[in-house]
MARDOKE-851081 format. One line per field, with one value per residue: x, y, z of N, C-alpha, C in turn; residue in three letters. Coordinates in steps of 0.1 Angstrom, whole numbers, plus 5000, padded with zeros to 4 digits. Example, Ala and Ser with C-alpha at 12.3 -4.5 7.8 and 13.67 -1.06 7.14 Angstrom:
2
nu: c(5132/5128)
nv: c(4943/4978)
nw: c(5078/5071)
cau: c(5123/5137)
cav: c(4955/4989)
caw: c(5078/5071)
cu: c(5132/5129)
cv: c(4967/5000)
cw: c(5078/5079)
r: c(ALA/SER)
END
This chain:
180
nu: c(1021/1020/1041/1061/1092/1106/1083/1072/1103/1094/1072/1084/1104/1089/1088/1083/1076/1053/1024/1001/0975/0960/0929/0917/0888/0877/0896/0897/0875/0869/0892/0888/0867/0873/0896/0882/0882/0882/0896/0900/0891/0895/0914/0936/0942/0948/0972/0991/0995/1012/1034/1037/1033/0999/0985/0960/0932/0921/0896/0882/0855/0835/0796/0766/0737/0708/0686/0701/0712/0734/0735/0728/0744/0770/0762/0760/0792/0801/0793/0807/0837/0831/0841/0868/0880/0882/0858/0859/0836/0817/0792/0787/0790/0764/0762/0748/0747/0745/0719/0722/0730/0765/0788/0808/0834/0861/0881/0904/0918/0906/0921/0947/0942/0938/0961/0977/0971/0976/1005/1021/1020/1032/1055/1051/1035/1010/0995/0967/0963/0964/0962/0981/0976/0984/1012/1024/1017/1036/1062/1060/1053/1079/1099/1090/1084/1104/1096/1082/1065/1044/1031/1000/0987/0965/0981/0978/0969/0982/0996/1023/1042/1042/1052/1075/1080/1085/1066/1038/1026/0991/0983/1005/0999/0974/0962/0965/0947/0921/0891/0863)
nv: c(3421/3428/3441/3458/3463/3489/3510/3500/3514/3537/3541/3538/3556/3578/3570/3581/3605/3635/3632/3644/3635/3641/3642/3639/3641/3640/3633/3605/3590/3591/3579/3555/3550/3545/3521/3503/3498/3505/3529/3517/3534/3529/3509/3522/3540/3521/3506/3531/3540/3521/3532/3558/3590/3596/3619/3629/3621/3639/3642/3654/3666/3669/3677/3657/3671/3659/3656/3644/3615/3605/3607/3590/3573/3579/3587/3563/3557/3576/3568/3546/3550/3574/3564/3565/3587/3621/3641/3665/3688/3702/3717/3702/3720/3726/3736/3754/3742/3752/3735/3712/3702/3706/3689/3699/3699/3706/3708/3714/3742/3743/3720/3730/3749/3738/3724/3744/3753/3738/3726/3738/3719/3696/3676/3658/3657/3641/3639/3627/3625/3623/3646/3671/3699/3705/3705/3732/3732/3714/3731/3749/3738/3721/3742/3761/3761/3735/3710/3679/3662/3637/3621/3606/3580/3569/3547/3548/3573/3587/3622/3630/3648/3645/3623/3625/3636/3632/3603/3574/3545/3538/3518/3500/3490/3477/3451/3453/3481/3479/3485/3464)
nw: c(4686/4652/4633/4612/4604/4600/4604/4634/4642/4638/4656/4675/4684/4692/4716/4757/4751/4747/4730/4708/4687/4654/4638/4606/4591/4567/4544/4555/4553/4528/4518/4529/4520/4493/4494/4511/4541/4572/4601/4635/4661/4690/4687/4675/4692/4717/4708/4700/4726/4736/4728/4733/4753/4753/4750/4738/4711/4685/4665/4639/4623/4597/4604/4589/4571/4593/4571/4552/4532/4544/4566/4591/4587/4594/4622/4633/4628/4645/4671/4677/4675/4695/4721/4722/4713/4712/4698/4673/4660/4630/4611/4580/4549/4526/4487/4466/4433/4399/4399/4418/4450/4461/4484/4512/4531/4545/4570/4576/4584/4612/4621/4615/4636/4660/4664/4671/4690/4711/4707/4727/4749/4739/4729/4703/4674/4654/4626/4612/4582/4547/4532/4514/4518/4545/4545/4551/4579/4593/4588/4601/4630/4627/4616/4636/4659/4667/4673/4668/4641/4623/4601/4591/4573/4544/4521/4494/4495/4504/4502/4478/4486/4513/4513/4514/4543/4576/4582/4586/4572/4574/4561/4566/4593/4596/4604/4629/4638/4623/4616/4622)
cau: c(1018/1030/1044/1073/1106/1101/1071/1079/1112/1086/1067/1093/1108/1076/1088/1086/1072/1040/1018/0983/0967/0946/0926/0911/0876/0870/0903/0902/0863/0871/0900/0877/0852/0880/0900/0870/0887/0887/0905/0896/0907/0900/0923/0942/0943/0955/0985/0995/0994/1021/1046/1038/1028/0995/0976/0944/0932/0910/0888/0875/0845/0815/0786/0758/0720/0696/0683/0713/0713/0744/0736/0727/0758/0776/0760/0767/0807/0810/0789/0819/0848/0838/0847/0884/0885/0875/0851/0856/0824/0815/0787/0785/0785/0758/0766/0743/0759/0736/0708/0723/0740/0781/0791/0820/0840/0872/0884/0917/0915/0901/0933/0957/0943/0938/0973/0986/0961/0977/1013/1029/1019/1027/1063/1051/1021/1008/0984/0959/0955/0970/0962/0994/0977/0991/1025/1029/1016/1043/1070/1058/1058/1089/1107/1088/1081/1113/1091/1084/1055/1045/1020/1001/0979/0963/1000/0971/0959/0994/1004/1037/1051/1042/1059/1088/1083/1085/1053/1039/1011/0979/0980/1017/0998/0960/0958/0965/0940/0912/0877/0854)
cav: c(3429/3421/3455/3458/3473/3502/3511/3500/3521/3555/3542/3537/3571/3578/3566/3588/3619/3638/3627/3645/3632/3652/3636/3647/3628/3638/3626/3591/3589/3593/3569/3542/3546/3540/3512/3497/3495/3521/3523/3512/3540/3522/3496/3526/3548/3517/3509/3542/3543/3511/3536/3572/3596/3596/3631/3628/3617/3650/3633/3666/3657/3676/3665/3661/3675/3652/3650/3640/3603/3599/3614/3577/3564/3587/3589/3551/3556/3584/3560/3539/3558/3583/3564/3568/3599/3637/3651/3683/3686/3717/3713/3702/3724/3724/3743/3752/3746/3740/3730/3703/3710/3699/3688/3705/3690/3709/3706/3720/3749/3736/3710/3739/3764/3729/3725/3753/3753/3728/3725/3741/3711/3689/3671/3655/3662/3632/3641/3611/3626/3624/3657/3680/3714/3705/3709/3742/3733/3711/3739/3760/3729/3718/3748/3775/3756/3728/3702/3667/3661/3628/3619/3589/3577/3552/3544/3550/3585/3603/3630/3629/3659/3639/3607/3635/3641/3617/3595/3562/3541/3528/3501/3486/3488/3475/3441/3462/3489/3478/3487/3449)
caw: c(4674/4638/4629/4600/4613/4596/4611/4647/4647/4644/4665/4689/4686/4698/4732/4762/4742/4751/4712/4703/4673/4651/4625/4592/4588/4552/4540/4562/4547/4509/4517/4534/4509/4481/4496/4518/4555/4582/4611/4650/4672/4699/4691/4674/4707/4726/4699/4703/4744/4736/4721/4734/4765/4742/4752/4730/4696/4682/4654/4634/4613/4591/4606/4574/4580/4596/4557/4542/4527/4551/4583/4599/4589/4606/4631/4638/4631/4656/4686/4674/4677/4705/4734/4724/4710/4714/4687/4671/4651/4624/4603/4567/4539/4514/4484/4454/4422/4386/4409/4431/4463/4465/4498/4517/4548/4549/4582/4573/4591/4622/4627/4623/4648/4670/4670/4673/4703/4717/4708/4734/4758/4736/4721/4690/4667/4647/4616/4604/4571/4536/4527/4511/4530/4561/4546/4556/4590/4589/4586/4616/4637/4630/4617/4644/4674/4673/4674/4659/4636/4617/4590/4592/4563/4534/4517/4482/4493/4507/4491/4476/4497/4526/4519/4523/4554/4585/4580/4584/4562/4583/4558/4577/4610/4592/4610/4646/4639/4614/4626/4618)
cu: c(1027/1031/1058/1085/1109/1091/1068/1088/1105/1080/1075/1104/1104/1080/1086/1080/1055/1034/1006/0983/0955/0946/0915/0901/0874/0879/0903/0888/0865/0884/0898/0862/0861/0885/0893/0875/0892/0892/0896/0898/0905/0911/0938/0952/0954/0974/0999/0999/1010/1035/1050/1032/1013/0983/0961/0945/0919/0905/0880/0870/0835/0807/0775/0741/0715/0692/0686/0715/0724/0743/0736/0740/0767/0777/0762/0784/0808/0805/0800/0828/0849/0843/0863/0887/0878/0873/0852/0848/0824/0804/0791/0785/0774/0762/0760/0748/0752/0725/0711/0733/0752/0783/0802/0822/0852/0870/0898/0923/0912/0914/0942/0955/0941/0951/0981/0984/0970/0992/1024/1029/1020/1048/1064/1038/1019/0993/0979/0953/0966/0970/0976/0991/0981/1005/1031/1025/1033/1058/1067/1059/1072/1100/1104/1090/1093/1107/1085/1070/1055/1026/1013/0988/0976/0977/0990/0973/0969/1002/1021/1046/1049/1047/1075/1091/1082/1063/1053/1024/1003/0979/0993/1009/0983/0958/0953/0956/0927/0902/0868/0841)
cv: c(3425/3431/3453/3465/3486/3513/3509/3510/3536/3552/3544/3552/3580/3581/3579/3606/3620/3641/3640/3642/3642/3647/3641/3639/3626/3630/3615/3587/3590/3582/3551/3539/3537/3526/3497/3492/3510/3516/3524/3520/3538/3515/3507/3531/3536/3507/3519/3546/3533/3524/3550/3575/3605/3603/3626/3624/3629/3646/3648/3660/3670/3670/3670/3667/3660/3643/3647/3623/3594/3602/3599/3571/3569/3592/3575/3550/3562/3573/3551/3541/3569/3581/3566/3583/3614/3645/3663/3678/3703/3710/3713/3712/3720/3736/3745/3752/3737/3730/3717/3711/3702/3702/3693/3705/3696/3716/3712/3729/3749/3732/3719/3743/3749/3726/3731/3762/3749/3722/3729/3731/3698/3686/3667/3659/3650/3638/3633/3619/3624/3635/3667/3693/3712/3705/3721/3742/3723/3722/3745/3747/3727/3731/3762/3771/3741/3716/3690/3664/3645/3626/3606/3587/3564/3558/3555/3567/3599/3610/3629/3640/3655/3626/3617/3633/3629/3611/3580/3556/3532/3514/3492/3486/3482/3466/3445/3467/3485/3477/3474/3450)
cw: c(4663/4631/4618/4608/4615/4603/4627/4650/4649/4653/4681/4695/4689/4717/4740/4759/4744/4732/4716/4688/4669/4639/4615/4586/4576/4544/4541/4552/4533/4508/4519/4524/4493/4483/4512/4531/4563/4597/4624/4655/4682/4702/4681/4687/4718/4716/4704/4718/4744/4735/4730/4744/4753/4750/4750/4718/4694/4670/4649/4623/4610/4594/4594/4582/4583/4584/4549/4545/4539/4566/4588/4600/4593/4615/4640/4640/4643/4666/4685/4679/4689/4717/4734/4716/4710/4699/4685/4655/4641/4618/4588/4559/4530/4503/4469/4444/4408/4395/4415/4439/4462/4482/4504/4530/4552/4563/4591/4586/4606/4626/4627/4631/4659/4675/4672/4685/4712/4718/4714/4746/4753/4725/4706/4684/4656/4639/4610/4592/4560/4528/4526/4515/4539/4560/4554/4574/4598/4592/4602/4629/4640/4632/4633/4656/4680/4679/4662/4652/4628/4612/4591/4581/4554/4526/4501/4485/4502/4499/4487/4484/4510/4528/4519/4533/4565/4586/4580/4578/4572/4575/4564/4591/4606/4603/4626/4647/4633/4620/4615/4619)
r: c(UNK/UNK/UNK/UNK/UNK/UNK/UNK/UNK/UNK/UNK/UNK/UNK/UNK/UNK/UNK/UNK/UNK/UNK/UNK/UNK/UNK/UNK/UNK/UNK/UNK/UNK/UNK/UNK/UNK/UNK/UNK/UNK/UNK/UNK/UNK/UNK/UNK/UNK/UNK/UNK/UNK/UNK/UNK/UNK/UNK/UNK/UNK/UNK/UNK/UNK/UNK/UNK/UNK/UNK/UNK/UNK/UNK/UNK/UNK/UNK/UNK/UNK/UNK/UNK/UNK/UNK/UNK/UNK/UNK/UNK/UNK/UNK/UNK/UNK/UNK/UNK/UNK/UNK/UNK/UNK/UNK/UNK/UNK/UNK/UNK/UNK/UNK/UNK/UNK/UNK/UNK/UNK/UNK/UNK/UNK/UNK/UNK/UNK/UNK/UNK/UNK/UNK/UNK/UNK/UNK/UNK/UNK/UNK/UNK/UNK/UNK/UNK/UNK/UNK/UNK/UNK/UNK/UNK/UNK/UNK/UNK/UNK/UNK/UNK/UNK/UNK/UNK/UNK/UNK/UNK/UNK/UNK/UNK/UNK/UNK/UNK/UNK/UNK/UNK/UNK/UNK/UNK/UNK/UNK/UNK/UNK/UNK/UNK/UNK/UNK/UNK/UNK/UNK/UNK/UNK/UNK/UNK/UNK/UNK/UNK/UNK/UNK/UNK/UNK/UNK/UNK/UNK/UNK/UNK/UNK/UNK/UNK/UNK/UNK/UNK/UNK/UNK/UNK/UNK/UNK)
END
């Protein structure tokens, strides 16, 4: 693997430590649509097995109606993606607004009560999103529960209060991960 130093040494601090991942579909999806490369988690999942005692990867996603322009194509990512990772599904929002409907995916919600599900069997907590609400999830991790969290995102689409915090950019690990 041709990983940066940087980027290796989180990973490696990693070692030995019981991981769950929990990822935030709408954010990775608005980032893959911006900067046109989404990630493997096959060849993420087995990355990650390299480094860490690597629980699960929880992939939380909006699924769209049937009648929605996008349903197919998301219905091909997930056949993609679920042999390595455990779907948590909600549906879509539709949302009338001046006679079209706005779409709404927040997942937010969901990934806190997941890890807070789940954090007591569990050493580190790795967040695949760029979103700055998970700060305060953030706080209660670390400051409540004495436990290690880490951010992992497009370098473009992380928030500034999360290049704060311990985090690493999918684009230093692209070549490793990148779904073709």
């Amino acid at each position: 693997m041709n990983i940066d130093s940087k980027t290796k040494a989180i990973l490696e601090s990693l070692k030995s430590k019981k991981v769950g991942v929990f990822c935030d579909d709408s954010n990775l999806y608005h980032s893959y649509k911006k900067y046109g490369w989404r990630v493997d988690f096959e060849k993420f999942r087995k990355m990650l097995e390299n480094y860490c005692d690597l629980k699960f990867i929880h992939y939380h996603i909006a699924i769209p109606d049937k009648s929605d322009d996008v349903f197919r194509g998301t219905k091909n990512f997930l056949s993609k993606i679920e042999p390595s990772v455990i779907l948590k599904k909600k549906l879509l929002k539709y949302t009338p607004i001046a006679g079209k409907f706005m779409k709404k995916a927040d997942t937010d919600v969901e990934i806190t009560l997941d890890v807070v599900r789940n954090i007591d069997n569990l050493d580190a907590i790795m967040i695949v999103s760029g979103d700055s609400d998970f700060l305060e999830l953030k706080n209660y991790v670390v400051k409540d529960k004495g436990k290690k969290i880490l951010f992992a995102g497009y370098k473009e689409n992380m928030a500034w209060e999360l290049r704060l915090c311990w985090h690493l950019y999918l684009n230093k690990i692209k070549k490793e991960i990148e779904l073709k």
